[in-house]
Each structure stands twice: as C-alpha cells, then as structure tokens.
VMD Tcl script that draws the C-alpha trace (Angstrom):
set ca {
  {0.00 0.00 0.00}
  {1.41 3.73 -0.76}
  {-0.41 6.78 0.01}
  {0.31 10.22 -1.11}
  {-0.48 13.28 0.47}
  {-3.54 15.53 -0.99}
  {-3.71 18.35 0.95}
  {-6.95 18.45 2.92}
  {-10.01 19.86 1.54}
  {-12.82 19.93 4.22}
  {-15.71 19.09 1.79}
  {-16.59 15.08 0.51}
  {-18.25 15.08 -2.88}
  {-21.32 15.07 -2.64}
  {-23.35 11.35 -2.55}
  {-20.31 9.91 -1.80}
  {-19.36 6.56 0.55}
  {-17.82 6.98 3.60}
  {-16.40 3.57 5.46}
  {-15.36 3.92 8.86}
  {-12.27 2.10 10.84}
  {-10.79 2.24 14.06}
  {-7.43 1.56 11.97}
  {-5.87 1.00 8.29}
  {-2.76 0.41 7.31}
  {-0.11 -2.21 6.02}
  {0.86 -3.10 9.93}
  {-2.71 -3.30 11.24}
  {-3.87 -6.87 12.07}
  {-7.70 -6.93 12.45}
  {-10.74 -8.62 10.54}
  {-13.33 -6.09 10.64}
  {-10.28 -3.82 9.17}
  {-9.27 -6.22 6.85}
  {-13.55 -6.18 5.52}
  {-13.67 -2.55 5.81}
  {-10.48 -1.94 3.16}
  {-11.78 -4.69 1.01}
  {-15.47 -3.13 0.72}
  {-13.71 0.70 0.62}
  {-10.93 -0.74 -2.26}
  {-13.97 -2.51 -4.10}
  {-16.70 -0.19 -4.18}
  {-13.73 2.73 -5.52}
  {-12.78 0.34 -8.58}
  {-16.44 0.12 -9.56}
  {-17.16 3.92 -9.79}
  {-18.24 5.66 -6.64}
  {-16.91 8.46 -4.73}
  {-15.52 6.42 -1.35}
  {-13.78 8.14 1.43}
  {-12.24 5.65 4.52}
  {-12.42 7.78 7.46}
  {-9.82 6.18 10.11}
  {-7.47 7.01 13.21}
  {-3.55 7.56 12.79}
  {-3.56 4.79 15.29}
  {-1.96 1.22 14.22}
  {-2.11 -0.06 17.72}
  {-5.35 -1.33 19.30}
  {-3.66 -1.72 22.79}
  {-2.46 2.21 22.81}
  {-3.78 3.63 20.17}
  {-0.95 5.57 19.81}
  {-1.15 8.64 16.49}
  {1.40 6.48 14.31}
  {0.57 7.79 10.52}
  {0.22 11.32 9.62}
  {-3.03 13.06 10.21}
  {-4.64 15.08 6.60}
  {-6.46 13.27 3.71}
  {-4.34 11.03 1.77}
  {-4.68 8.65 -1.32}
  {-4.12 5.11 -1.37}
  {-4.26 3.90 -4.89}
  {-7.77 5.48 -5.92}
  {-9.13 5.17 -2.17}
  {-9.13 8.95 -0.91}
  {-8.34 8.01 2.85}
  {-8.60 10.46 6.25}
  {-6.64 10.22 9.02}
  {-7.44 11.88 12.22}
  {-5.53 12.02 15.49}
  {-6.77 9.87 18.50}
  {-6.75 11.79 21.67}
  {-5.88 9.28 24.96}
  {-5.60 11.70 27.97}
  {-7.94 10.15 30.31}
  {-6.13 7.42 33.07}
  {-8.38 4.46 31.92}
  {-9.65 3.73 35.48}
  {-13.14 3.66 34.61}
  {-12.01 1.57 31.93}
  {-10.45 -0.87 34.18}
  {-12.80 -0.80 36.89}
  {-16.39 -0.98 34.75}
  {-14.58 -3.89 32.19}
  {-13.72 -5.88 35.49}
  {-16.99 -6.03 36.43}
  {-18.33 -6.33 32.94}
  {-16.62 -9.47 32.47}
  {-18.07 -11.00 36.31}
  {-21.30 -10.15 34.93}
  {-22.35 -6.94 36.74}
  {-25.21 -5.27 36.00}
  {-23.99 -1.98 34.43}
  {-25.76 1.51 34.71}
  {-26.26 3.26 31.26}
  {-23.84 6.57 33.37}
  {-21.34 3.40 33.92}
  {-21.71 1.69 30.21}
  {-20.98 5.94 29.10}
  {-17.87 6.50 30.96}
  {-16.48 2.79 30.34}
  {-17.08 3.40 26.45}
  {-15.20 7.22 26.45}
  {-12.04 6.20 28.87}
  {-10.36 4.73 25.76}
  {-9.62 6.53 22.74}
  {-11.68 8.99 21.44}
  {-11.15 10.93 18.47}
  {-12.43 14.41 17.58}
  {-11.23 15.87 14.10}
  {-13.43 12.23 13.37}
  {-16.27 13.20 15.19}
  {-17.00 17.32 14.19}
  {-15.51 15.59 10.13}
  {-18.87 13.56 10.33}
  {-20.61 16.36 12.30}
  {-20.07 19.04 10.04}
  {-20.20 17.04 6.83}
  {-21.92 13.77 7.13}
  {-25.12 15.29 5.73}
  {-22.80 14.96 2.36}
  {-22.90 11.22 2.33}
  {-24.93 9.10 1.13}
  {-24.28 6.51 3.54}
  {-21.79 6.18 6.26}
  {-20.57 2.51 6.88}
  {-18.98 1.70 10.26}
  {-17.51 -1.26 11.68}
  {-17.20 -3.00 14.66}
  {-19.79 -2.22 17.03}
  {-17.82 -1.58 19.90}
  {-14.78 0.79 18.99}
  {-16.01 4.23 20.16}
  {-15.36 5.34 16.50}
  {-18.62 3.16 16.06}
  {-20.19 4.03 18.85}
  {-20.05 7.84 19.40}
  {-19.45 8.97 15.36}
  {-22.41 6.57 14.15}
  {-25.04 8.40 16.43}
  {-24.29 11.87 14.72}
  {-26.39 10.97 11.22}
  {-27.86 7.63 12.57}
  {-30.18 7.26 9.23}
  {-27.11 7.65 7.35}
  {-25.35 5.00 9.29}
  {-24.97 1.51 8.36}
  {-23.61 -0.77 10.93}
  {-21.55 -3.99 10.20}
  {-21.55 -5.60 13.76}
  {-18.88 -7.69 13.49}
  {-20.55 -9.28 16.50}
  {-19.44 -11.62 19.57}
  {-21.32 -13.27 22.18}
  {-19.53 -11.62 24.87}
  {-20.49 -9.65 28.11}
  {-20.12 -6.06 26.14}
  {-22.56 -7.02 22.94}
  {-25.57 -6.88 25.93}
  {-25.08 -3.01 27.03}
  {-27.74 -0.73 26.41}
  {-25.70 1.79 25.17}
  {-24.93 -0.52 22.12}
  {-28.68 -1.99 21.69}
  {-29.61 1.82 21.31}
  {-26.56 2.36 19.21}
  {-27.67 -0.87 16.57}
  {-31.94 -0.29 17.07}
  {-31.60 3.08 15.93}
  {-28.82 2.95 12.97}
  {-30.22 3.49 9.36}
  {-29.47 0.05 8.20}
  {-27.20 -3.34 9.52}
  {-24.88 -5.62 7.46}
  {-23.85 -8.81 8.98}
  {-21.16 -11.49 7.51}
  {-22.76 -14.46 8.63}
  {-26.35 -16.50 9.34}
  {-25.19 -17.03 12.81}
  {-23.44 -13.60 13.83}
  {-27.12 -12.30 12.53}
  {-29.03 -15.01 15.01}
  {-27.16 -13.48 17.82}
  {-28.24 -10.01 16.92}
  {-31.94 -10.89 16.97}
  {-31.44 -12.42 20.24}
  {-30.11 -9.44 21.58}
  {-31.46 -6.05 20.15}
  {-34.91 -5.38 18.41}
  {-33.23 -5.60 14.53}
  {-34.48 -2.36 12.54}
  {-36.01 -3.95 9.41}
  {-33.06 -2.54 7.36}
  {-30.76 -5.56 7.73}
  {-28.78 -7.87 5.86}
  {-26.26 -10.28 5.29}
  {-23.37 -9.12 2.72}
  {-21.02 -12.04 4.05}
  {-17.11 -10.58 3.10}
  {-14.51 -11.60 0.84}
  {-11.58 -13.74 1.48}
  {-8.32 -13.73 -0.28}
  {-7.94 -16.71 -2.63}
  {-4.62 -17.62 -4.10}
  {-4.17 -19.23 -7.53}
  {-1.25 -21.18 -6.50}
  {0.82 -21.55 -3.12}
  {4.49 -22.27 -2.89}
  {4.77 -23.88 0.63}
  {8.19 -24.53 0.20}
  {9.12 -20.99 -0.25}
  {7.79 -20.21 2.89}
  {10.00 -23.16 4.74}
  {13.00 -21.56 3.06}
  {12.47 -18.22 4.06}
  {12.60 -19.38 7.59}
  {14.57 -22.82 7.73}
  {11.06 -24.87 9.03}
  {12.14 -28.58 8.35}
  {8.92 -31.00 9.66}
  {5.65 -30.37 9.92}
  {3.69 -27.71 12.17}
  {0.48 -26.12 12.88}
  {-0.12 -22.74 12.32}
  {-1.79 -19.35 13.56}
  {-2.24 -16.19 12.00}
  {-3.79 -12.83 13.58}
  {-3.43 -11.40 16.82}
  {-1.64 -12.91 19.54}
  {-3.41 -12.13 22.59}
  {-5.75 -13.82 25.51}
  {-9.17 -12.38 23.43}
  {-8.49 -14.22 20.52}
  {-7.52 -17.36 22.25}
  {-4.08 -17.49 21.91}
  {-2.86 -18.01 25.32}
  {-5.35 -21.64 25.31}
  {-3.49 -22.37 22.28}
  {0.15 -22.02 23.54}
  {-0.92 -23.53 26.84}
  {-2.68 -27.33 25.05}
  {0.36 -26.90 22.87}
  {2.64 -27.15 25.99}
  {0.70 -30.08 27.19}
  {0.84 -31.62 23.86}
  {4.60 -31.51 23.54}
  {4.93 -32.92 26.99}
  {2.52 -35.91 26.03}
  {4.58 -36.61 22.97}
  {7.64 -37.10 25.17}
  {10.74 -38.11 23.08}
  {8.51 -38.73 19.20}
  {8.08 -36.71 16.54}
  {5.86 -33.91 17.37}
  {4.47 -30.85 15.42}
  {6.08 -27.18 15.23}
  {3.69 -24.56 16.28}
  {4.11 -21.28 13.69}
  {2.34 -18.14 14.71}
  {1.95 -14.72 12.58}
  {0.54 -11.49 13.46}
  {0.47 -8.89 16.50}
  {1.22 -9.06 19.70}
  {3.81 -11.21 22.44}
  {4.91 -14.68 21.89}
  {5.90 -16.29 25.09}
  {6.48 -20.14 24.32}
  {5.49 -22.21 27.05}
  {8.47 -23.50 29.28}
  {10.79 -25.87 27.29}
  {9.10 -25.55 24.46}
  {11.17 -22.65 22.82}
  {12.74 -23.74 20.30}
  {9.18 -25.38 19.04}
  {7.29 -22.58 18.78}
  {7.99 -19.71 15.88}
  {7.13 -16.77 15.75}
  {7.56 -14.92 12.03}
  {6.03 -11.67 12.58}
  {4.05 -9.91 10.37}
  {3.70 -11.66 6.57}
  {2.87 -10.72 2.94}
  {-0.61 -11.83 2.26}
  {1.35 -14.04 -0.09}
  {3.63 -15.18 2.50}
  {0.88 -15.83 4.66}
  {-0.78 -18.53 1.99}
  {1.95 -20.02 1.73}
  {2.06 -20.63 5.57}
  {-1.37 -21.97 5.34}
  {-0.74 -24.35 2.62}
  {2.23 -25.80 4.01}
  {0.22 -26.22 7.15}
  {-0.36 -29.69 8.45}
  {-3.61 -27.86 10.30}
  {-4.90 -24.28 10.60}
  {-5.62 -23.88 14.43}
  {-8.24 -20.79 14.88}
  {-8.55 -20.82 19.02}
  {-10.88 -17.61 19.59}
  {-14.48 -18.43 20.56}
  {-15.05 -14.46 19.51}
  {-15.03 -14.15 15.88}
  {-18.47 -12.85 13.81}
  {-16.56 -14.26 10.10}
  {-13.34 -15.68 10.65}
  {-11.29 -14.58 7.87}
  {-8.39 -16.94 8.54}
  {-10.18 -19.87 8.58}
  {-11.66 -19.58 5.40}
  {-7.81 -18.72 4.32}
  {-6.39 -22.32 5.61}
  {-9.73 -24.05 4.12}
  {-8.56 -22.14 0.63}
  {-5.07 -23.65 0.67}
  {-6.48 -26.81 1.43}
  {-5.43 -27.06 5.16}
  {-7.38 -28.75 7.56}
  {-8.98 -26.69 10.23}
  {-8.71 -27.11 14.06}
  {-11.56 -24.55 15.51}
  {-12.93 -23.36 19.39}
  {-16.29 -24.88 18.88}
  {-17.62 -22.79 21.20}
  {-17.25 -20.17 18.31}
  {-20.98 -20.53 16.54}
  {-19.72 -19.04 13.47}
  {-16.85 -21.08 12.94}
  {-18.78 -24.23 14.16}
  {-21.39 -22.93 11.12}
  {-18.24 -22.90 8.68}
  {-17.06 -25.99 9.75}
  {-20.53 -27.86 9.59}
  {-21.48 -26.74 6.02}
  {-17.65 -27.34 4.55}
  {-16.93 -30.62 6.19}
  {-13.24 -29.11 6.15}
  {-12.06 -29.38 9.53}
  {-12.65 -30.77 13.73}
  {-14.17 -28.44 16.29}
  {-12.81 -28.63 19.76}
  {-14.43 -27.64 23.21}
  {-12.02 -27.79 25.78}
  {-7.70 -27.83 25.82}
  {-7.61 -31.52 26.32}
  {-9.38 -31.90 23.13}
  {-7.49 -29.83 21.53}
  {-4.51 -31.66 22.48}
  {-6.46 -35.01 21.25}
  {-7.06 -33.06 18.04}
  {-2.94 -31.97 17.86}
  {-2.18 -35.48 18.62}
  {-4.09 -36.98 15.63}
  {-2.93 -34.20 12.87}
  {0.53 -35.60 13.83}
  {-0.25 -39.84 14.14}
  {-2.66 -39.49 11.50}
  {-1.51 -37.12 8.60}
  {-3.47 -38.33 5.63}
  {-6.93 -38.80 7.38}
  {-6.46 -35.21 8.90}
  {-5.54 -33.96 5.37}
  {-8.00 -35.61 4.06}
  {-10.73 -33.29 5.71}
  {-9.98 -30.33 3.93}
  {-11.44 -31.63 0.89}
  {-14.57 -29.64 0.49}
  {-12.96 -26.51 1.67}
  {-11.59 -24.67 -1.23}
  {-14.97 -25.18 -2.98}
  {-16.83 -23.68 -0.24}
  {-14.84 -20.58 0.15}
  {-14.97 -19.97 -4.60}
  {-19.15 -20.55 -3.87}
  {-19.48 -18.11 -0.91}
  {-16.84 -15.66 -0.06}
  {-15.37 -13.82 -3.49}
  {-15.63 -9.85 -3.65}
  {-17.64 -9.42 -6.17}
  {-20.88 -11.29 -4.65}
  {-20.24 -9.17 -1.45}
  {-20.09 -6.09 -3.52}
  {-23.32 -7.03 -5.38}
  {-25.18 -7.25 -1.76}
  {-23.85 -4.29 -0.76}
  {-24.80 -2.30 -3.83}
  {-28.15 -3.79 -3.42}
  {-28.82 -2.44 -0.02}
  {-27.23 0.57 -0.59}
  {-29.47 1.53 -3.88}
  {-32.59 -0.17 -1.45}
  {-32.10 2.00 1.35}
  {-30.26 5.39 -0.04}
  {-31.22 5.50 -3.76}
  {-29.56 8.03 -5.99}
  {-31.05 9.50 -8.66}
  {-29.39 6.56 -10.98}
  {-30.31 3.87 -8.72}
  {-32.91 1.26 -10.05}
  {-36.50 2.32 -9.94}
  {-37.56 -0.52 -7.93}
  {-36.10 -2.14 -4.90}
  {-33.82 -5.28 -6.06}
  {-34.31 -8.48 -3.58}
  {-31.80 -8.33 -0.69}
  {-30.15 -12.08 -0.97}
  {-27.64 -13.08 1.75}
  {-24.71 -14.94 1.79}
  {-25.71 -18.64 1.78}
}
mol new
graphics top color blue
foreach p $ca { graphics top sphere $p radius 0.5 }
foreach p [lrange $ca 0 end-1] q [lrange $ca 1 end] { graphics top cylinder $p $q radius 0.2 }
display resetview
C-alpha cells in the first residue's frame, strides 16, 4: 500500500461513501479492518466516490497517532486520518470492564464512561458532524470501537452498521442496543453472527447479510515459505493477533501439554503470525515460531504448508483466517464454542471443532499420528470458500442495499431483492 499526500479539503463530494475504521494500514492486524479496506478498495474500482475515514492509530492496545493526520490517497481510495486523543487514566475503563466481564449489572452513566475512557477521536467526530449530511451513507464497523459508537449516532439514518458481532459480556449493554436499534441500516457477515443479533437487540427492518470476501490464491508455494525461515517438519499454524481475546494463550498452553505428552517422538512445530507477544510455554522454545508480520502471499503459503490451521478464539463474527487455511487446502482445528466457525465448519466438512484444551490436544495429537486422514478433511474446503466468499458477490449485496435503502437519482426504480450470503 502507498499513500500520497492531498492536501486536505474539508468538503466530501457530494453522494459519496464513507467507510469507517478504528485503523488502516499495512501493519494493522484486524478482521473487521481487513472487511472494511476490502469493501472501501472494491466499491472505488467500480465507480463511486468512497472516502475511509480512520485514526492515525496502528495499535489497538495504545492507540498511539502512528501515521500522519490530513487526507491522503491510497491507490484510488481517498483516505482520512485523524488524530486519536488518549488523555484520560483508563480507570473507569479498568474498573467498569472488570466487572463487565463477572457479569455486573452496568448503569447506562457506567456503560458511558467505560465506552469514552479509551480513545476517542475528535477531528473524526466534528468531520462527520459538520459534513456527514454529504454522504450518502456512512458505513462503520465494529460495534464496539467508540469510532462506532459515538461517530455513528451523529447521522444515525445515514449509518450503516456492520456488527462484526461476539457473544460476549459487552454485545448486551444498552448503550450498544440503542446504538444498533436506531442505525439506518445493519450488514452482517454471517447467518449465525445475525441469530445473535436478533437475540439481543430489536433488529431495525433494514438488515442484511453481505457475508465478506476472502483472499484466494491461484497457486501456493509452501516450500518458499520453509526456506524463508529454515522450518524442516511439519507444524500447525496461527495467523492474527496474539493475545488472551483471541484465544491465543489456550493455544500455547494445550500446545505445551501436547509436547509434553509426545515425550521423546516426533511432534508438530507450532508457527504463529501477526500482533502481539509470543511467550512459548516453558521448554518448548525452540518449538514454537514466531515470524512476525507476513505478505498476504507469504501468509498462503504458511497456510498451505500447514499440516492444520488452528483458529482458538471463541469471539469471531466471520473468521477470515479460517476460510484462508480451508482455501489452501489445510485442515482446520476450531474453538467450537465459536458458533460461526462451528457454522463454517458444519457446512464445509473441512475441519474438527474442539471444546475444551484436552481436546485440543487429542485433536494436535491426531494431525501428527494421523496425517493423511487429517488432510483428508480439507477436501470440500476450497470449494466452499470460490461458492461463498469472493468480492464481487459481497459487492453485489452491498450495492443492493445501498441503492434499497439510499437511492440516488441513478439507482434502479424498484427495490432489487436483498439475498444473503448462503
């Protein structure tokens, strides 16, 4: 990706896009991110005007300003930055997320002060205040970043939410049911992330599912990737961020007990990329490997030379990875107690679900004794990712609610059927 500077003229064209994230950039690691730049980058290269509105923040931990603030362009994608602002103590933060997570009841004062002792992020805010009304639509993503939360309430009509939503103690706070009841329109990426929403909020009856793109390689060269960092054997692999939300420290702590289990036979590597602290588990140091950040094209070629694709997080509303591995024709080891991957899982046939570390250890155990009848499950996975998650359907959806909900003076006469992602 290369941006160049364009000076920054206050005023979007008029009837433009606008697609809101917490972060973008070559060294930011997320999925809604990742489904944000791919709508943004797509909608641009089929004629309308799109502005991404984003932080200079890379960092989801600090949200530190890393990227100059003004109004850049990124290929044809006219992109601005604005400066986060972090000079509250995060107490609140600390103290109302503590008892968030034991399963306090929460006052709506409580929820408000929890939400705004993070970042916050002004220039963003009075942009969309003083020129929102310019937009057509304004897409945001994920629910809970307060670049969702406090920017999507100025032009609620406008605003189209995309979730991106867990089953977790923060999805039930009535600050974000208010947030999601009252936005102009909702986008989901999956039948079950969808399911959750209806058991939670009252769904306004502009919603949807779009589903998102995945990146889908003509070829892999697996052996490229062993090269490039001197990986002789086989090993499991994880891509994203390395932290406890998205499971990793369950991971790294069955893989521990795995390696001890094997005692002195052949046992599998475990090779991480992404974000975030890799602390191997006591003598296993010079098992685990960690590669940093990767190409996208480095990063298929990690999948395919994958004896298994391990996705760990129980919080994930798509689970862009996972459809990755299943791709390259890796075998998937998923946190069943994730209903969306479960839901990719069950309708591809390309992987095992696990519920607990000691079946996850069972599961590492059998990739390793039992190579060709765990390859042998991903199968059926490249052809369910070429049915179901290209671009261009996702586009289509999208440009069907959009010209449903905000038609243009070009749009189509007549509603078009809204048809989600099957």
């Amino acid at each position: 990706m290369s941006q160049s500077q364009q000076g920054s003229p206050s005023s979007p064209p008029e009837g433009a896009i606008a697609i809101v994230s917490p972060r973008y950039g070559e060294e930011v690691v997320g999925g809604a991110e990742d489904v944000l730049a791919d709508l943004a980058h797509g909608l641009q290269a089929r004629g309308h005007a799109v502005e991404l509105l984003t932080t200079c923040a890379a960092d989801h931990f600090t949200w530190a300003n890393k990227y100059p603030e003004g109004r850049f362009v990124d290929g044809e994608l006219t992109v601005r930055r604005f400066r986060t602002q972090i000079d509250t103590p995060g107490h609140n933060r600390d103290r109302i997320g503590a008892r968030l997570l034991a399963g306090d009841a929460i006052t709506v004062q409580d929820q408000q002060l929890w939400v705004n002792d993070s970042l916050r992020c002004s220039g963003m805010w009075h942009h969309v205040f003083d020129h929102g009304h310019r937009y057509r639509s304004i897409i945001f993503a994920p629910y809970m970043f307060w670049t969702t939360y406090a920017v999507s309430q100025i032009h609620p009509r406008r605003s189209l939410i995309m979730p991106c939503l867990h089953d977790e103690p923060a999805a039930g706070l009535d600050i974000f049911a208010a947030m999601i009841e009252g936005a102009g329109g909702l986008l989901f990426l999956t039948e079950p992330e969808r399911e959750l929403a209806q058991r939670l909020y009252r769904l306004p009856a502009r919603n949807t599912i779009i589903g998102a793109s995945v990146d889908i390689a003509d070829s892999y060269d697996p052996e490229s990737f062993r090269r490039s960092y001197n990986i002789e054997g086989d090993y499991v692999y994880f891509a994203g961020r390395r932290e406890w939300g998205k499971g990793w420290d369950d991971l790294k702590n069955a893989y521990g007990v795995y390696l001890q289990q094997r005692g002195g036979r052949r046992a599998l590597r475990l090779v991480t990329s992404g974000v975030g602290e890799v602390i191997a588990p006591l003598g296993a140091e010079s098992q685990v490997l960690d590669v940093g950040l990767l190409s996208n094209a480095q990063r298929d070629n990690a999948m395919a030379g994958a004896a298994a694709y391990v996705q760990p997080s129980a919080m994930e509303s798509f689970s862009r990875t996972v459809l990755e591995a299943m791709a390259a024709g890796t075998p998937v080891l998923a946190n069943g107690h994730s209903d969306v991957v479960s839901w990719h899982l069950d309708r591809s046939q390309a992987g095992l679900t696990y519920t607990s570390g000691s079946e996850l250890v069972q599961a590492l155990h059998f990739v390793t004794d039992e190579p060709e009848a765990a390859a042998s499950l991903a199968q059926g996975g490249r052809d369910y990712v070429l049915a179901n998650y290209r671009l261009d359907p996702v586009l289509d959806r999208l440009s069907i609610a959009l010209d449903n909900w905000f038609p243009t003076p070009t749009s189509a006469t007549h509603e078009r059927p809204l048809e989600g992602v099957r």
